[in-house]
matplotlib code that plots the C-alpha trace (Angstrom):
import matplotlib.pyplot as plt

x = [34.0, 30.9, 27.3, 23.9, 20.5, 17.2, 15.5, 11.7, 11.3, 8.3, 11.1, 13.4, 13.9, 16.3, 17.8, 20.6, 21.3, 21.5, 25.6, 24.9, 21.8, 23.4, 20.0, 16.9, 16.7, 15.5, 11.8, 11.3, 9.6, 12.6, 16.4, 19.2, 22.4, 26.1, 29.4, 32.2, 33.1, 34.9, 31.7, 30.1, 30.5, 29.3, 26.3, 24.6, 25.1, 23.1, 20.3, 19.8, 19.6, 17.1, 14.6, 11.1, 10.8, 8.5, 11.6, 14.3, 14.7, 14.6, 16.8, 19.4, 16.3, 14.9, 17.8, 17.7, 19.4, 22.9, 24.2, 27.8, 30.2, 31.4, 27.8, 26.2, 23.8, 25.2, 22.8, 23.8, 24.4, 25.3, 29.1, 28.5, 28.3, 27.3, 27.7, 24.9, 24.8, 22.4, 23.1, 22.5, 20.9, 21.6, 20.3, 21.1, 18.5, 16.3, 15.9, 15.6, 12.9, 11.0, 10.7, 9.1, 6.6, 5.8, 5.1, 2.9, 0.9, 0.1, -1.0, -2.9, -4.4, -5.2, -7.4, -9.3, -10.4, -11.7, -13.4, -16.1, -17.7, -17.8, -15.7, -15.7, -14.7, -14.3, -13.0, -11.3, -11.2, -9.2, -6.1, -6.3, -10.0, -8.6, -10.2, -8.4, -9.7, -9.0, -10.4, -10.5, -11.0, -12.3, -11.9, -8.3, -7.2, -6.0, -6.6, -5.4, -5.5, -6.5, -6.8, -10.5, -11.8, -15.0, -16.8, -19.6, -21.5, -23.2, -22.1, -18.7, -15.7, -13.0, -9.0, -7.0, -3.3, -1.0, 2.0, 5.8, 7.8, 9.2, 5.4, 4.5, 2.9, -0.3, -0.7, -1.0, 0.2, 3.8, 1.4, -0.9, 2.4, 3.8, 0.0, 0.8, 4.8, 4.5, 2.1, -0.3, -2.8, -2.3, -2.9, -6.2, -7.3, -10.4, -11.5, -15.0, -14.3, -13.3, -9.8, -8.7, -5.2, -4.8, -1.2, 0.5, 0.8, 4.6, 6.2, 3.8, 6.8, 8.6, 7.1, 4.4, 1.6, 1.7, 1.2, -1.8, -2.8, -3.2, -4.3, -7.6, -7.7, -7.8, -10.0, -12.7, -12.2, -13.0, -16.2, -17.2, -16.0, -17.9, -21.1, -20.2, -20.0, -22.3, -19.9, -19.6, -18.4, -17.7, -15.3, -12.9, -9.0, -5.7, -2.5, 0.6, 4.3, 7.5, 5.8, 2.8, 3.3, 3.3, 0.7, -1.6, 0.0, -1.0, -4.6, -5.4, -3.8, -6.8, -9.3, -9.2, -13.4, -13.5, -10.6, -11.2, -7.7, -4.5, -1.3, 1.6, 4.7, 8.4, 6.3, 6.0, 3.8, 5.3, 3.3, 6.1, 8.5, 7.0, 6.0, 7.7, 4.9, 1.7, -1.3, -2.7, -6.4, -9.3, -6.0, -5.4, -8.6, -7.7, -6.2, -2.7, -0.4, 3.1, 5.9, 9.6, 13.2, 15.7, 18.1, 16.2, 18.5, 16.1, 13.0, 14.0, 12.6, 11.8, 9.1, 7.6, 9.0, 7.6, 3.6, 3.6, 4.3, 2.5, -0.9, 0.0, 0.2, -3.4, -4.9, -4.9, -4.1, -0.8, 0.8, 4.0, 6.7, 9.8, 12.5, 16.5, 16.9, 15.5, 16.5, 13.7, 13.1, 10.6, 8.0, 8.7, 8.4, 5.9, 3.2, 3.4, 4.3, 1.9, -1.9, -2.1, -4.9, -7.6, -6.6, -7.4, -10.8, -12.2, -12.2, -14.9, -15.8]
y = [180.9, 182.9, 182.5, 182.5, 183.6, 184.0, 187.1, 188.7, 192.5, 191.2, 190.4, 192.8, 196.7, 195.0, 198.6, 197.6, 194.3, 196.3, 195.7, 192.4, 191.4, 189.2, 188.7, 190.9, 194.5, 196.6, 197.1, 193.2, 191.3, 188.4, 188.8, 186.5, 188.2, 186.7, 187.7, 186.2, 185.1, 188.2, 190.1, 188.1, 191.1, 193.6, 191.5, 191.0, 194.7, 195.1, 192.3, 193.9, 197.2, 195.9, 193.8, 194.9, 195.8, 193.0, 190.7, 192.4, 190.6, 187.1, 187.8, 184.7, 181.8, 183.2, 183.5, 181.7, 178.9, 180.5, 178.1, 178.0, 176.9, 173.7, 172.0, 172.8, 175.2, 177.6, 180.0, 183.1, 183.1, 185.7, 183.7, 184.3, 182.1, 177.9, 175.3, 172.9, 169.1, 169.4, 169.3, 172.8, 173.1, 175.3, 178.6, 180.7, 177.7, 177.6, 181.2, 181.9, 178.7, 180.6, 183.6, 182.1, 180.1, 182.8, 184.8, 182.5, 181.4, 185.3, 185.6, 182.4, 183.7, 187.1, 185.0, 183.0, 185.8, 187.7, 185.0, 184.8, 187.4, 185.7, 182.6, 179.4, 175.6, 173.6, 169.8, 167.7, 163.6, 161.7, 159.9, 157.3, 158.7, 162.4, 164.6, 167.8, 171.0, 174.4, 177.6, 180.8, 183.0, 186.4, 188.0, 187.5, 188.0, 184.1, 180.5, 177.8, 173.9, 171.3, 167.4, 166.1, 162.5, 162.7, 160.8, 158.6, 159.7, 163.1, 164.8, 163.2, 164.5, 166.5, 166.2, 168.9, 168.1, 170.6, 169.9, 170.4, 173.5, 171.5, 171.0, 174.7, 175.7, 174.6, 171.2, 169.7, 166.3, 166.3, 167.3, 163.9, 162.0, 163.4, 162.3, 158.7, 159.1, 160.0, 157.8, 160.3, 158.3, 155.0, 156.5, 157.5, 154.7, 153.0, 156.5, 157.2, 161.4, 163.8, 164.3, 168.1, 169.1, 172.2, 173.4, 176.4, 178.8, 179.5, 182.7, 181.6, 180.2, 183.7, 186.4, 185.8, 188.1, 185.7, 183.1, 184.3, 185.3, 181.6, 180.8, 182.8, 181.3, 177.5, 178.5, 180.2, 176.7, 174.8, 176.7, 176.1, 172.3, 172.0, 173.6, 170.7, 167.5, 168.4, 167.6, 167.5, 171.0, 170.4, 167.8, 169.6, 168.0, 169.6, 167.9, 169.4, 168.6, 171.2, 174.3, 172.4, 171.9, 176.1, 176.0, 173.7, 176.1, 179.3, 178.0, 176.8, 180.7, 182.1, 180.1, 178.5, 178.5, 175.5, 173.5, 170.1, 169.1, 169.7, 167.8, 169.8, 167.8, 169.4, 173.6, 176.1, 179.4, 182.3, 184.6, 184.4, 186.1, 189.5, 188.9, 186.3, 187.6, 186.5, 186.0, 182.7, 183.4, 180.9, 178.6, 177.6, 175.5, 173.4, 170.3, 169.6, 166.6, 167.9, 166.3, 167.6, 166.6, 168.1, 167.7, 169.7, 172.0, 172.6, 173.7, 174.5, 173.2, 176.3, 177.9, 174.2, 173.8, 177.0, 176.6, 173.7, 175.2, 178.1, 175.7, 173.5, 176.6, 177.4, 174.6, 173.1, 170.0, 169.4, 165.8, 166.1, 163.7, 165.1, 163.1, 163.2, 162.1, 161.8, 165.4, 166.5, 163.1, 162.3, 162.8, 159.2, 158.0, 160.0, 159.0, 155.5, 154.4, 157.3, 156.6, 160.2, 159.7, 157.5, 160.4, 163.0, 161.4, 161.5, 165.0, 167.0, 170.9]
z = [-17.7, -19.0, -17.4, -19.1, -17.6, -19.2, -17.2, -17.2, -17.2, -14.6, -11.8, -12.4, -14.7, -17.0, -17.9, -15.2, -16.8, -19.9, -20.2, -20.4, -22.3, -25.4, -26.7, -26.6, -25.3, -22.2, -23.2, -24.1, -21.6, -21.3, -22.3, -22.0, -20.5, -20.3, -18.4, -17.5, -13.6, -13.2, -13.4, -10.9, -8.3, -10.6, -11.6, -8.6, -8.0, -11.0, -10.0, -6.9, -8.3, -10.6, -8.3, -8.5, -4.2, -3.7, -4.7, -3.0, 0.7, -1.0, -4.0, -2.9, -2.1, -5.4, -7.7, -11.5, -12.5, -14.3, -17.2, -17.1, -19.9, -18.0, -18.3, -15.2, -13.3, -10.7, -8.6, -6.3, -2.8, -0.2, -1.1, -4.5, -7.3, -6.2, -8.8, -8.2, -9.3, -12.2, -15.7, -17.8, -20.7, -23.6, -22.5, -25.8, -27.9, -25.0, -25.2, -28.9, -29.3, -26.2, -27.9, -31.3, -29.5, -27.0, -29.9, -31.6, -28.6, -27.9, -31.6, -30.8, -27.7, -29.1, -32.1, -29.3, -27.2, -30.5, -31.1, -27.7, -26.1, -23.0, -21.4, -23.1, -23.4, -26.5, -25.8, -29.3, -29.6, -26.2, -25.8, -22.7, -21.7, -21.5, -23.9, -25.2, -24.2, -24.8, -22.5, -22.8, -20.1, -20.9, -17.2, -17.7, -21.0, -20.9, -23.3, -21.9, -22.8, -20.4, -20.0, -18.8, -17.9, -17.0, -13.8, -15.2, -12.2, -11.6, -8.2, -8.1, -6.9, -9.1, -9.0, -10.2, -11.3, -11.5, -13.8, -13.1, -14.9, -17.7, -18.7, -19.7, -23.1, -24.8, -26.2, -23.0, -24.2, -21.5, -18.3, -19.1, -19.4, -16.4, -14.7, -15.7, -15.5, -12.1, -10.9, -9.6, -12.1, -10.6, -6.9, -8.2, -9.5, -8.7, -7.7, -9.6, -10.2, -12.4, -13.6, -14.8, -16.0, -16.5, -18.8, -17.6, -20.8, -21.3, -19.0, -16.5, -14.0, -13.9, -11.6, -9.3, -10.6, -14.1, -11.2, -9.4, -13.2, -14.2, -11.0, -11.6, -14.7, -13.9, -10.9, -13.8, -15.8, -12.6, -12.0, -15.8, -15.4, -12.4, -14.0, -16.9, -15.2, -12.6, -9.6, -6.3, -5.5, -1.5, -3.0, -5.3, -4.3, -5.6, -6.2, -7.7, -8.9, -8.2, -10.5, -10.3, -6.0, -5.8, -7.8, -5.6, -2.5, -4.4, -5.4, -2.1, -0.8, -3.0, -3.1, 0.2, 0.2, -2.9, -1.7, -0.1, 0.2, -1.0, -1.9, -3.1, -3.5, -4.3, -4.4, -2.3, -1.1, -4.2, -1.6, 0.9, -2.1, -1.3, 2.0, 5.0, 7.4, 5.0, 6.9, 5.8, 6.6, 5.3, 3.9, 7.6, 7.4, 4.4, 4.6, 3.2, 2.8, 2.1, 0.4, 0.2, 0.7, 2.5, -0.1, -3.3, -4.9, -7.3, -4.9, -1.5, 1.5, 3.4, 2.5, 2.9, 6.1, 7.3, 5.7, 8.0, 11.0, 10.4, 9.3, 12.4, 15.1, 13.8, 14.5, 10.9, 9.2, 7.7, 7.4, 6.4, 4.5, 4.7, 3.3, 4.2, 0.4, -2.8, -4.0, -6.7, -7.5, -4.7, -6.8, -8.1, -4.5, -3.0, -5.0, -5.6, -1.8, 0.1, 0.6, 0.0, -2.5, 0.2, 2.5, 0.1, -1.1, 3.1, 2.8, 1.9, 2.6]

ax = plt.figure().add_subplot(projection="3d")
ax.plot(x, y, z, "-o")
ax.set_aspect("equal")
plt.show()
C-alpha cells in the first residue's frame, strides 16, 4: 500500500522528505510525497528530522492526514501508522488544483496591494442580505474576501464567523453556506447586529504563523468594519467551526482586549503546538462557550479539554459541552439545540 501527504516547507525543511516528494521540490513552499508501508519507519525518521523545533514535542497530536490507496485516511502515532474512519480524497488532484489556484490568488493578491497605498474595503451586490467584500490589508501583505450584513441600527453589536477548513480560498460563497448549513444563522436570528465572515485565503490551515498572519488580518478588517457600521465595539462576539473553532481560540489568544465572547466549536488553541505551558494572560477574562466531542478523530479533544481547565483555574468563564458522541459532526447539533447565541448576546466588554 503507498501513502500520500501534502506537506508545507512552513512546518517542516522538506530537504529530508526529499526521497519522497513525487510532486514539487525542496525550495517549494508545499510538496506532495509518497512511500510505500515499508517506509513507514524510515518516514517518520525523516518528519521528525525535519520539524521546525517549535513543532517537534507534538509531532503525533499534529500529524497530517496520510491518503492511503485503500480509500481512507491514516495519521501517525507513537504505534505507527492508524487507519482512521474517514473517507480520503485524492491527494495527487487535490494537490495539483492547490498549486494553480494558489498561484493565481498570489498574482491576485500581489495586483490588490499595488493598487492602495493604504488598507482598504470594497463591498460588490448581496446574496441573502450579505454583501461581497474584498480587503486588503497593507500591514500584512494580505486581501482577503468577506461576507457583511449590516445592522440597521448604529451602535449594534458585531458577530464574527469563522468558517471550517474545507471553506478556504477567496470567493467566499461555501463559508456563507456553511453560516446557513450549519445553523449558526438561525441561532442568530432575531438578533439586530452585524454579521462578518471573513474566508481564510488558501495555505492559511498549515503552520501556525500563516494562522496568527490572518488572524491580524481579519482583526484590521474588524477595526475598519467597526469604523463602517458604526458599532458597538464593547460588543464584538466570535464564533467559529473546526478551522474556524482555532480560529475564534487564536483570535481571542490575541486580541483578548475586543472580545466580548467567544464560541469555538470542534478548534482548538494552535499556541499550545509550540508551547504546552502558554500563559493565557488577558484571554482568561473572556468568556467562552466550548463545544467538542470526545470521539473527533478529525480535531482532538485535548487541547479543548485543557483551555477549559486552565480558563476555569483562573477564575474565568468557560461553559462547556462536551459530548460522548457526535464525532466532527457536532457542529449540526451544537448550534441548533444550544442557547449559545442569547448567552453570547448578555455579554458585553
Amino acid at each position: 500500500m503507498k501513502f500520500r501527504d501534502i506537506v508545507g516547507s512552513e512546518i517542516i525543511d522538506l530537504k529530508y522528505l526529499a526521497p519522497y516528494i513525487k510532486f514539487g521540490s525542496t525550495s517549494d513552499e508545499m510538496v506532495l510525497i509518497e512511500f510505500d508501508k515499508s517506509e513507514e519507519e524510515e518516514v517518520i525518521k525523516a518528519y521528525l528530522k525535519g520539524l521546525k523545533e517549535k513543532y517537534k514535542k507534538h509531532f503525533f497530536e499534529m500529524s497530517n492526514y496520510f491518503e492511503c490507496d485503500d480509500g481512507y485516511f491514516y495519521r501517525f502515532t507513537e504505534e505507527g501508522l492508524k487507519k482512521t474512519d474517514e473517507k480520503a480524497k485524492n491527494f495527487e488532484k487535490h494537490y495539483i488544483k492547490m498549486i494553480k489556484r494558489k498561484s493565481k490568488d498570489a498574482c491576485y493578491t500581489k495586483k490588490r496591494l499595488a493598487q492602495y497605498n493604504e488598507n482598504n474595503c470594497k463591498e460588490f451586490p448581496s446574496i441573502s442580505g450579505f454583501r461581497y467584500g474584498e480587503f486588503v490589508d497593507k500591514n500584512n501583505g494580505a486581501c482577503i474576501s468577506y461576507r457583511l450584513k449590516k445592522s440597521r441600527k448604529e451602535n449594534s453589536p458585531v458577530v464574527i464567523y469563522f468558517h471550517g477548513g474545507g471553506c478556504l480560498g477567496r470567493n467566499n460563497i461555501k463559508p456563507l453556506g456553511e453560516f446557513f448549513l450549519y445553523n449558526v444563522a438561525k441561532g442568530i436570528r432575531g438578533k439586530e447586529c452585524t454579521v462578518l465572515i471573513p474566508q481564510a485565503p488558501r495555505g492559511t490551515s498549515i503552520g501556525l504563523d500563516r494562522n496568527r498572519r490572518h488572524i491580524n488580518t481579519v482583526h484590521e478588517l474588524v477595526k475598519e468594519i467597526c469604523d463602517k457600521v458604526k458599532a458597538d465595539r464593547k460588543r464584538i462576539y466570535i464564533v467559529g467551526t473546526s478551522f474556524g473553532g482555532g480560529c475564534v481560540w487564536q483570535y481571542a489568544f490575541m486580541h483578548p482586549e475586543t472580545v466580548a465572547a467567544a464560541v469555538p466549536v470542534m478548534g482548538g488553541l494552535s499556541e499550545l503546538l509550540i508551547n504546552p505551558d502558554v500563559e493565557f494572560g488577558e484571554m482568561i477574562k473572556v468568556p467562552f462557550w466550548v463545544a467538542h466531542a470526545h470521539d473527533d478523530e478529525i480535531v482532538d479533544i485535548e487541547d479543548d479539554d485543557f483551555c477549559v481547565e486552565k480558563i476555569r483555574e483562573a477564575g474565568g468563564e468557560a461553559k462547556y459541552t462536551r459530548t460522548a458522541t457526535y464525532g466532527h459532526k457536532l457542529a449540526n447539533v451544537f448550534y441548533k439545540r444550544e442557547d449559545w447565541a442569547d448567552w453570547m448576546f448578555e455579554k458585553t466588554k
